[in-house]
C-alpha positions as semicolon CSV with decimal commas, in nm:
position;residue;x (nm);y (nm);z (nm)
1;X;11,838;24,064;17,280
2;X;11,794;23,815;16,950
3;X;12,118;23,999;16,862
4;X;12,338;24,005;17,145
5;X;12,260;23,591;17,153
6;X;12,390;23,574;16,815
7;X;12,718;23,800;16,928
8;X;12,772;23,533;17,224
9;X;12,724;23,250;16,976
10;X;12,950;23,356;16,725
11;X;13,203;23,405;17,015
12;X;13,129;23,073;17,172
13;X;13,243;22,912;16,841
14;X;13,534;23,101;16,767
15;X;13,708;23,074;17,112
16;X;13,568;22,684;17,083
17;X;13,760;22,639;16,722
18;X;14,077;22,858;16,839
19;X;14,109;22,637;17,140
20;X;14,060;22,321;16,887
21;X;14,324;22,460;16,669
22;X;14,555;22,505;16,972
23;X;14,517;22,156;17,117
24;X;14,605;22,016;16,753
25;X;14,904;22,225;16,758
26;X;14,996;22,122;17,104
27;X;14,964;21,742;17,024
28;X;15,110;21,779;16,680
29;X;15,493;21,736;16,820
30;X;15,420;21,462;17,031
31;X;15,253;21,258;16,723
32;X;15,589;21,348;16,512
33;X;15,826;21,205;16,766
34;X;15,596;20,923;16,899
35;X;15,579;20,812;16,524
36;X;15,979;20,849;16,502
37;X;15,993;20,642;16,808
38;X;15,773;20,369;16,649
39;X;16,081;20,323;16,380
40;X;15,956;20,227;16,027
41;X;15,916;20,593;15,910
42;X;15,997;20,746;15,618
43;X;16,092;21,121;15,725
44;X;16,103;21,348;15,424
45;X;16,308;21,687;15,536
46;X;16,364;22,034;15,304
47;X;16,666;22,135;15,327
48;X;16,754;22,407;15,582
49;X;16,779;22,787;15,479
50;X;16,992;22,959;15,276
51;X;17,157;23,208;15,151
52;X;16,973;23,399;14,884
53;X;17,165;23,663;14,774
54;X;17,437;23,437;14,589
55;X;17,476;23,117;14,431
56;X;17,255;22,911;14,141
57;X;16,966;22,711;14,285
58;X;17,002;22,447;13,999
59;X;17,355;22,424;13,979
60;X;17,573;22,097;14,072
61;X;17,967;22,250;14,171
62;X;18,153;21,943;14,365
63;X;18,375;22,315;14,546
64;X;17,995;22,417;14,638
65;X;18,115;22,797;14,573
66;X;17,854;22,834;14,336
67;X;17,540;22,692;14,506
68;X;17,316;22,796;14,662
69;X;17,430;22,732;15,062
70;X;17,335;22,733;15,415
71;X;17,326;23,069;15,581
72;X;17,371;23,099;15,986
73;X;17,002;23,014;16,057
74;X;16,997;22,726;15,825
75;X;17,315;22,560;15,988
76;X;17,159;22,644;16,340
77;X;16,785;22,479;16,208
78;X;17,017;22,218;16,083
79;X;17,173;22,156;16,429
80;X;16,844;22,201;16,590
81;X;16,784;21,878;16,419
82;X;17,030;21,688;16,539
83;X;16,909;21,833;16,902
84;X;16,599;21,678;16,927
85;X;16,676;21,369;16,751
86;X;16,933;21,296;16,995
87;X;16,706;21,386;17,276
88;X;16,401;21,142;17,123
89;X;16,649;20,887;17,089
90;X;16,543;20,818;16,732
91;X;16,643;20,548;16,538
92;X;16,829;20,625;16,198
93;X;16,846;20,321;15,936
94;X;16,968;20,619;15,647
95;X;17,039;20,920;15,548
96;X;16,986;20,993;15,176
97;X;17,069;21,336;15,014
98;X;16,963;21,533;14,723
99;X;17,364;21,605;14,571
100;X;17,304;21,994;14,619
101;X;17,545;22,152;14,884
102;X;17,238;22,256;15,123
103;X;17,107;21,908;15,159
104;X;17,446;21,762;15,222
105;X;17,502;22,025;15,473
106;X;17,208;22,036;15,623
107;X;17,237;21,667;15,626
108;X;17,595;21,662;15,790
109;X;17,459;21,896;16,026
110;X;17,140;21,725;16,130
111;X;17,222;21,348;16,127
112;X;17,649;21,331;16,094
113;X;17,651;21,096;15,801
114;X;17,453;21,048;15,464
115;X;17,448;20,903;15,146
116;X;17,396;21,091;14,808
117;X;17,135;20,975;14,629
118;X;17,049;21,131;14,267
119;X;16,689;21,086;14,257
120;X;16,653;21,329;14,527
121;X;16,789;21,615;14,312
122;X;16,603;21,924;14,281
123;X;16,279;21,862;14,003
124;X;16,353;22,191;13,897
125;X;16,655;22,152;13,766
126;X;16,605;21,823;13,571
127;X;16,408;21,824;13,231
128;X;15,993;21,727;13,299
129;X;16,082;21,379;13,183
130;X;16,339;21,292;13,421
131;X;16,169;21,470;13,702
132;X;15,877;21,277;13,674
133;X;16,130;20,973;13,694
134;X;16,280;21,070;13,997
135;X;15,950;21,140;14,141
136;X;15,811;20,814;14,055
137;X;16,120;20,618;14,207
138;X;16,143;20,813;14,479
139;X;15,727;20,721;14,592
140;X;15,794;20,361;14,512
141;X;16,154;20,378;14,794
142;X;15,927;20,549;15,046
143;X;15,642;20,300;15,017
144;X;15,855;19,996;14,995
145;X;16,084;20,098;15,291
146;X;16,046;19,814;15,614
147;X;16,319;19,897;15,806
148;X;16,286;19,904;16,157
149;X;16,474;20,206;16,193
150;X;16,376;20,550;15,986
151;X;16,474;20,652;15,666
152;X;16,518;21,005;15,600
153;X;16,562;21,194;15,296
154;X;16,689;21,520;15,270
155;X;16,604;21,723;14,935
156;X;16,415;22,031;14,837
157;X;16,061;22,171;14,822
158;X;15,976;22,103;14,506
159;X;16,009;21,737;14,556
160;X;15,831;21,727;14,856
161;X;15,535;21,878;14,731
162;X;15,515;21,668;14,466
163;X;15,566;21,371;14,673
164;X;15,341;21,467;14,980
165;X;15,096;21,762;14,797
166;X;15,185;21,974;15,066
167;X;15,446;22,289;15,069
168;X;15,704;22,278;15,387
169;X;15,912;22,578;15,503
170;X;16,327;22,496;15,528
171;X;16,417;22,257;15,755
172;X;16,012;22,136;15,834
173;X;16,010;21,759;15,841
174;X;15,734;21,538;15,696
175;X;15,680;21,156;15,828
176;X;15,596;20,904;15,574
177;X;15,420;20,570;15,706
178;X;15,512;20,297;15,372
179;X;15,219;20,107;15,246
180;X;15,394;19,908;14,999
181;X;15,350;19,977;14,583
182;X;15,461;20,320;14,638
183;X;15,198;20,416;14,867
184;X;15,229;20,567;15,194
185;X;15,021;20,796;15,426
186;X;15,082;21,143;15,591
187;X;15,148;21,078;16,018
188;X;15,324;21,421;16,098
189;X;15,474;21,709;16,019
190;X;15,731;21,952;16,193
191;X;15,968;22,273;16,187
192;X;16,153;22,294;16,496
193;X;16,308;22,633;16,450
194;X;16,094;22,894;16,247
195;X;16,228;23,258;16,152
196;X;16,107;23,531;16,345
């Protein structure tokens, strides 16, 4: 009998914790737009997916032939973007782009308009000097941002996880809340169209 209370118990907690999980998951959406709708943001966004089987990762080529680009999904997570921003009615002060060919496209795609801005570029191709740089002016535009509108900045995994210590999928969106000094906190985090 000792044993069979223990069984129930067990599954008690685990249907308790997967429903916790679930409600989290539920609200997490509403937090990322509610935040949006706030304006003051900084939203952080990985470029959307690409292509894998051609093009350099690390390369710069102003034709983009020899990037690495967009493929179909990416350009529809890209417009799936621009979908619910519309929809939210969010607020856009700027768009900022790593200069790689997938952030300005996924940027064009997503928000219309953007400008390139070099500290965004991809850590990984930059020596460990300069990407520290880049990283370090990078924190101190996110927590010194007071717009009332939000800023978004579209560049690459790396980056993000060195700015936010976390590792987003393409196209998954982080919001930044600016502190000041180069601080900021964690609100959100969202990818509105996931492979299957």
């Amino acid at each position: 009998m000792h044993l069979l209370g223990n069984l129930f118990s067990y599954l008690f907690i685990g249907l308790l914790s997967l429903s916790l999980f679930s409600t989290a998951q539920a609200e997490e959406p509403a937090v990322f737009w509610n935040a949006l709708k706030e304006g003051g943001k900084v939203v952080l966004v990985r470029h959307a997916e690409i292509d894998r089987s051609f093009g350099d990762s690390f390369l710069l080529d102003d034709s983009c032939f020899s990037e690495k680009n967009l493929n179909e999904f990416g350009r529809k997570q890209a417009q799936a973007i621009r979908s619910q921003f519309a929809k939210h009615k969010i607020n856009l002060n700027k768009v900022l782009v790593s200069p790689h060919c997938r952030t300005k496209e996924t940027a064009e795609l997503a928000f219309g308009t953007y400008s390139v801005e070099p500290i965004l570029r991809l850590t990984k191709a930059l020596t460990v000097e300069q990407a520290n740089a880049n990283i370090a002016k990078t924190k101190e535009l996110i927590g010194g941002y007071n717009g009332k509108g939000n800023l978004i900045l579209v560049t690459h995994r790396p980056n993000i996880g060195e700015l936010a210590l976390i590792r987003v999928e393409p196209s998954e969106m982080v919001v930044l809340q600016p502190l000041g000094d180069g601080l900021f906190d964690i609100v959100s985090r969202i990818q509105l169209l996931k492979p299957e």
